[in-house]
N, C-alpha and C positions, 0 to 999 in steps of 0.2 A: 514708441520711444519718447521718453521725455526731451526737451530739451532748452539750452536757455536762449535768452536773449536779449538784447542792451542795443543802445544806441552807441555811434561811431563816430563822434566828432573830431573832425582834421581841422585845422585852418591854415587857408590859404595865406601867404605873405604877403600881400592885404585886406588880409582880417576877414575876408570870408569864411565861413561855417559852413562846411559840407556835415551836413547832419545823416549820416549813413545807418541802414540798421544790420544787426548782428545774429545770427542763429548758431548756435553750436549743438553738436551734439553733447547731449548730459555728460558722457563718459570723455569729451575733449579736457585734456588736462594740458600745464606743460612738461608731464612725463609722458603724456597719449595726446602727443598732439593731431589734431585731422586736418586733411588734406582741407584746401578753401578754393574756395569757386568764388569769383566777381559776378555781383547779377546788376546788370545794365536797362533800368528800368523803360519802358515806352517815354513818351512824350509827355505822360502825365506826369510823371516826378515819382518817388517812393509813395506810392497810394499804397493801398491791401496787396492787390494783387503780388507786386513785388514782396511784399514783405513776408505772404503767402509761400510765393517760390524760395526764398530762401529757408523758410521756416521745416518745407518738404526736404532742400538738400540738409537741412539739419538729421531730418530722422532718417535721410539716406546714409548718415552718416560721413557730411560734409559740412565744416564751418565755410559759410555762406555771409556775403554781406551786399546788401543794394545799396547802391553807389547814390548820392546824392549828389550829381552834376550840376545842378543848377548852383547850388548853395541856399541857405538859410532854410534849410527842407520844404523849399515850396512845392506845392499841389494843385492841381488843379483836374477837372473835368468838363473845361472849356478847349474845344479844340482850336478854337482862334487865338485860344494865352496860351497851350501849349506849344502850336506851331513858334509864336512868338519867342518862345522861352528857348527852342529847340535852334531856331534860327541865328540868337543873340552866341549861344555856343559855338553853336558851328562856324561861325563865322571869324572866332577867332580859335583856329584847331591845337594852337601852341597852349592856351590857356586851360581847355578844355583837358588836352593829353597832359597836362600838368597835373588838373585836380585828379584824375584816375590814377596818375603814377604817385599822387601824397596818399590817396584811399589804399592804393595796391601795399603802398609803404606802411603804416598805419594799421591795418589788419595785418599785413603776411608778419608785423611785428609783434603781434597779441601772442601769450605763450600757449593758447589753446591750437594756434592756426599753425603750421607746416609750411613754414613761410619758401620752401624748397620744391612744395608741391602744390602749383596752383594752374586753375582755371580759370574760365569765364564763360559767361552762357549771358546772351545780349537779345532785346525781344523792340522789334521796327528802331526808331528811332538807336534806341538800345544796341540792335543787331551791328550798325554801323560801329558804336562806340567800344565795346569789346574787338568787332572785326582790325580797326583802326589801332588799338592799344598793340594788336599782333603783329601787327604791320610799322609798329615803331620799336618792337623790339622788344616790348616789356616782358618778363620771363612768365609766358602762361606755357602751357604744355598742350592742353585742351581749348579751342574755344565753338560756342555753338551760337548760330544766329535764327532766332524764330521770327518770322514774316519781316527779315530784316532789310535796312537800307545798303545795299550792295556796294554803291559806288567810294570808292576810295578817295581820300584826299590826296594820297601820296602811295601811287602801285605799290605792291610787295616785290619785295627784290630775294633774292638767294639766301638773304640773310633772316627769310621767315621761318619758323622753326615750328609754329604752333600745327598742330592736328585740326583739323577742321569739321566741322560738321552743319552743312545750310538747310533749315524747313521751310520749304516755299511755297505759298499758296497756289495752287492752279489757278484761280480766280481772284486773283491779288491786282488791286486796279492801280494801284501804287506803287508796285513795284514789278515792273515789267519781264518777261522770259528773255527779251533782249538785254536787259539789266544782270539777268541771270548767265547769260550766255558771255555777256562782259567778262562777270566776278569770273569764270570758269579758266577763261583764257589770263587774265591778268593768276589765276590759282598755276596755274600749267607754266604760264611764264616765269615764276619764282621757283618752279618744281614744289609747289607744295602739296602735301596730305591731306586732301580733302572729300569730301562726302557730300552732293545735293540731293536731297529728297525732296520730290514735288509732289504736295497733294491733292487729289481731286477734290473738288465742289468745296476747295480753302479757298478765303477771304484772309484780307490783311488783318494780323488780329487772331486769328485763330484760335489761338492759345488760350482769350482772356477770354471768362467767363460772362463780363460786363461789357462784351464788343457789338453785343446788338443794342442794346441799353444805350451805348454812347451812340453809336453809328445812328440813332434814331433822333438825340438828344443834338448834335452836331449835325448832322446830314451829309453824313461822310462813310465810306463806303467801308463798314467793318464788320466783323460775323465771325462768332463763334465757332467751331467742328471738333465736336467732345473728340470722337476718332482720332483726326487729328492732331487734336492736342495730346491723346494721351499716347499715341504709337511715337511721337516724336520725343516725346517727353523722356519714353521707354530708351529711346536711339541714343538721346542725351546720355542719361547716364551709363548705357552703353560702352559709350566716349570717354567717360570721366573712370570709367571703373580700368577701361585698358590703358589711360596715361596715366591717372592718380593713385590708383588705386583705392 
């Protein structure tokens, strides 16, 4: 399937540029509009890989956009600037959930997108920020975390509504089975909808094709598993196909 794509610029109300990128599918119109999915990029910023994943829920038949949380579309492949980048976020979470709710604004406003039917699918660093956007209420229906950061800023309460679905490495040195066992009970204590799938001989990273490249490059403990990346991948839209349609 063909499909298009364009960049996503928001600005924040001081003047930062979230430079976001865009995938639709070819036949998205605003008479055929498609359902959209948030993609919540790793640590590195919108590099390929992300722009990759949305480009894939394009020819599934989803407009897709990766979020560009840092602002001014920065990049990198340094894991000590992205921790850096990741931690300057995180640390102020009112900021951060602000730029996701002008990108979520911003897109679900495009006449191609279905601004009434939307997801999100978040990968490590990513995983957290999708997970997080669910947990403040923002109208996702779906959201999916690959080798994600579990731990919440602020528990999910009664008032979670999203479907859930978590891909977790067996062998994830970053993100712990007690971390997992966390997310599960804080999932239980909100009553919410959710799904954990743990995979064997997974590494943090799983997903991304360039995870041993980096983890070599860094010295940081990350690894590909074609397997599973692609059976979760399959799970994902699974997800997307029974809330969004």
């Amino acid at each position: 399937m063909s499909i298009q794509t364009y960049e996503l610029v928001s600005t924040t109300d001081n003047g930062v540029e979230l430079i976001s990128y865009v995938a639709l599918p070819e036949d998205a119109s605003d008479t055929n509009p498609a359902p959209g999915i948030m993609v919540a990029p790793e640590w590195w910023g919108v590099v390929d890989h992300p722009k990759t994943i949305t480009e894939n829920l394009a020819k599934a038949g989803y407009a897709a956009v990766a979020m560009d949380v840092y602002g001014e579309g920065k990049l990198t492949a340094d894991a000590a600037m992205a921790n850096m980048w990741m931690e300057q976020v995180l640390a102020d979470q009112d900021m951060l959930m602000a730029r996701c709710r002008l990108i979520l604004n911003d897109f679900s406003s495009q006449l191609a997108v279905n601004g009434d039917n939307l997801g999100a699918i978040g990968y490590c660093f990513g995983g957290k920020v999708v997970l997080d956007m669910a947990r403040e209420g923002m109208p996702l229906k779906a959201v999916a975390s690959f080798h994600g950061n579990l731990a919440p800023k602020q528990p999910a309460d009664n008032n979670f509504s999203a479907k859930v679905l978590i891909a977790h490495g067996a062998d994830d040195s970053m993100v712990s089975m007690d971390a997992v066992a966390d997310f599960k009970k804080e999932m239980d204590n909100a009553g919410a909808d959710y799904t954990v799938d743990v995979y064997d001989n997974a590494k943090h990273g799983f997903t991304n094709p360039n995870a041993d490249e980096r983890a070599a490059k860094n010295d940081i403990d990350l690894g590909y598993n074609e397997s599973a990346a692609k059976q979760s991948w399959e799970n994902m839209l699974e997800l997307m196909k029974a809330n969004l349609g």
